[in-house]
Structure formats: structure tokens, C-alpha cells
C-alpha positions, 0 to 999 in steps of 0.5 A: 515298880515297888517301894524303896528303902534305904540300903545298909548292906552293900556288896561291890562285884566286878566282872573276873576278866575286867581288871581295871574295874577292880580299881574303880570299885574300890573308889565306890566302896571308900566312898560307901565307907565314908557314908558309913557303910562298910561294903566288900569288894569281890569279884562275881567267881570269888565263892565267897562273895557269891555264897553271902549274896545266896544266904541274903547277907545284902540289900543290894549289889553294885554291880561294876563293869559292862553288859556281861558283868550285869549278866554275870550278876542277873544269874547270881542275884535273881534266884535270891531276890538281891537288886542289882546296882549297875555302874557302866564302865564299858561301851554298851551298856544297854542295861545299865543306867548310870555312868562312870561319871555320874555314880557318886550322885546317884549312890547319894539317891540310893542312900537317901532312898530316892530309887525304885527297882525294876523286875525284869522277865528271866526264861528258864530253859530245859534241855530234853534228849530222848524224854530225859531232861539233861539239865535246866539253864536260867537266862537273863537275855536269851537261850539260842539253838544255832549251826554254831561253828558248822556252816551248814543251817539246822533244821529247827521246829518251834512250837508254841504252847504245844502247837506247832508255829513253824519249821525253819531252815536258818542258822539258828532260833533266838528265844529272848527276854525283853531285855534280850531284845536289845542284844543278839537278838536286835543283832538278828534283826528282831524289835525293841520291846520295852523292859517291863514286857513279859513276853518270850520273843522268837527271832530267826538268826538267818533264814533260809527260805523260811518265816524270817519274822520276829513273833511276840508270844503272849505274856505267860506261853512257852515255846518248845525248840526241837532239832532235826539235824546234827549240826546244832548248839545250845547256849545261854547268854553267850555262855559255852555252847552245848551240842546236841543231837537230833531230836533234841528239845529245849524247852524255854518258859518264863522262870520262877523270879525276876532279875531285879535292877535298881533304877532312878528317875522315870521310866523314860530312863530306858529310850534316853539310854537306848536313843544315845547308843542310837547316836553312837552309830558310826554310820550317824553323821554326828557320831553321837557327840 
């Protein structure tokens, strides 16, 4: 947690590919306005919008839409310290805290300064071929080596802080944040780790005849992903998946900064959030209502 302050630089970003947000974000700045604070509205491929966020022209961003638009604004706003205010319009929303319904009291804590910001873990993933570095990749929720469209498993060796963990024979490795913990990774079978954790969890995307257990690394190790086949794929938060070649190596450690969310109330935001997703399960009797 850190010490909160009352906002007067605001910006208003919604996911490019979801329309209707744009009309709910311009409710959100008419009502900032009348408050007395003038917020533009962009969406998060406008380059403009993005470079005022990068020379720190706002306190924070609101960010308007679902769990991919809070990725798109992680990648955006983290490298440069700017909180990111989620408003859920979609159907997950692990990430976000307030609801469609409830903004309009919860931008009222906000410029009362009756809020506090979360930091949350972000990996920074590098890509080695041949001892070259190809490029560097931040991550919100998580960095994957996977068969991608191929049928046939990849052979991946993990190894942890430069020791060999193990050899797997499976669709693919997940390497992901605490926060990444409740997307593909929870999808792949791996635990919930609270938000405020700082550790790299590795989780196999079906295994074959090989370890099939999540590993919690301890706060701080790296892991180091190379593959022994031709068949694989490296992505980030879902993003276009890259090929690679065998005897590639991602490497994947904690990154420089954190992504930083604004959050209201008690810690316990997180498990009422994640208890009323549980609900929601259609295979619940109640259906979550």
C-alpha cells in the first residue's frame, strides 16, 4: 500500500476493439468535468493519448472496459509509474474492483482521496537465439512457450536460477505473475496466489508423462525456458505469438517496476472478487444470483 493523494490530472482510456465503452467513458469524463476536472478521453492506440501518459501529464488513468483493456493499460502505464483506475464493463474482470454501477461512488472516494494503490508483480521476458538477444517483452499476466496451432507437444527444459528443474513433454510452459494466476494459468490448472505475491509461478499446459505441478519459485529467482523441438511459440499476455526455433531460450525474471492499480476499501477486495466469479460458474446450482 502507499499513501494517497487527491488526484487533478486524469485521463479516460478504452480498449480500441470495444465500442460501447467509448460511450460509457464519456459519461465518466462529464462527470469528472462537473467535478472540475477536465479529463481527455482516447483510446489506449490513440499515440497521442499514449505519449502524454509516457511524459507524466496524469496522476492516474481510468481505465474503461474489461481484463484486456487493464492489460493494454498495465503495459502502457507501468514503465512510467501512472495508477491505473479500472471501471469493469466486461464479463471477467479479475482485475478490476468497481463495477459498471458503482463508478460514480467510487470516483467520489477517488477525489476525496479515500483510495490506496496496489503494486503488482510484472516479468520481463527476453528471447535468446544462438546467444543473440532478439528482443525484450514486459508482462502483466504472463510470458508462454506453447505447441501453438501444432498438434504435436514441444519439448521444453525449465531451469530455475541456473539450475536445472526439469525436462517437460506438454503443450506448453506458463510462466505468470500473481495476477496471471487467475487467467490461463488458473485455466491450466495452476493455484490462486494472492496479488500482492511477488513470485514467478511455472505451470504446464498439459503434460505428457511429465511433472504436472505448478512450482511457486521463491520471490526474486528467474526461470530460463529452452526448446528442443521446432514446433513451438512464444507469446505474452495473449498477445501474436512469435516462432521459435529449437535451442531457443526465453528467459523470464521480475521486471524493473510494477503495475500499479487503484483499490478501495480492504485487502479483502480481492477474494470477494474472486468468490463472486466463483458463483458465477454455471455448473453452481445458484448460478451466482
Amino acid at each position: 500500500m502507499s499513501t494517497s493523494f487527491i488526484p487533478q490530472k486524469i485521463a479516460v482510456a478504452v480498449h480500441p476493439r470495444f465500442p460501447k465503452a467509448l460511450d460509457e467513458a464519456q459519461v465518466i469524463a462529464n462527470y469528472l468535468k462537473e467535478k472540475g476536472i477536465d479529463a481527455p478521453i482516447g483510446s489506449l492506440r490513440d499515440e497521442s493519448l499514449r505519449e502524454r501518459v509516457k511524459k507524466g501529464e496524469f496522476e492516474i488513468l481510468i481505465a474503461v472496459g474489461g481484463d484486456g483493456t487493464i492489460l493494454r493499460a498495465g503495459h502502457l502505464c507501468a514503465p512510467c509509474g501512472v495508477p491505473i483506475l479500472g471501471i469493469n464493463l466486461g464479463k471477467l474482470g479479475f482485475l478490476i474492483q468497481v463495477q459498471r454501477d458503482t463508478w460514480q461512488e467510487k470516483l467520489d472516494q477517488l477525489l476525496a482521496g479515500d483510495f490506496w494503490i496496489e503494486n503488482r508483480l510484472m516479468i520481463m521476458a527476453e528471447l535468446f537465439r544462438s546467444g543473440e538477444k532478439q528482443g525484450t517483452w514486459h508482462a502483466l499476466n504472463e510470458a508462454v512457450v506453447s505447441r501453438g496451432q501444432y498438434l504435436n507437444p514441444v519439448y521444453i527444459s525449465a531451469n530455475v536460477d541456473g539450475l536445472e528443474l526439469t525436462t517437460y513433454v506438454a503443450d506448453g510452459l506458463i510462466a505468470a505473475t500473481a495476477t496471471g494466476s487467475t487467467a490461463y494459468a488458473l485455466a491450466a490448472g495452476g493455484p490462486i496466489l494472492p496479488p500482492e505475491l511477488r513470485n514467478i509461478l511455472i505451470v504446464p499446459i498439459a503434460p505428457h508423462l511429465s511433472i504436472d505441478r505448478a512450482v511457486v519459485l521463491a520471490e526474486g529467482s528467474s526461470v530460463s525456458i529452452t526448446v528442443h523441438s521446432e514446433n513451438a511459440v512464444f507469446s505474452v499476455d495473449g498477445q501474436t505469438p512469435i516462432g521459435l526455433d529449437a535451442s531457443d531460450r526465453v528467459a523470464i525474471r521480475s521486471a524493473d517496476y510494477s503495475a500499479k492499480f487503484i483499490r478501495f476499501g480492504d485487502l479483502g477486495y480481492f477474494y470477494r472478487n474472486l468468490r463472486a466469479h466463483m458463483n458465477q460458474n454455471p455448473s453452481t446450482e445458484n448460478n451466482g444470483e
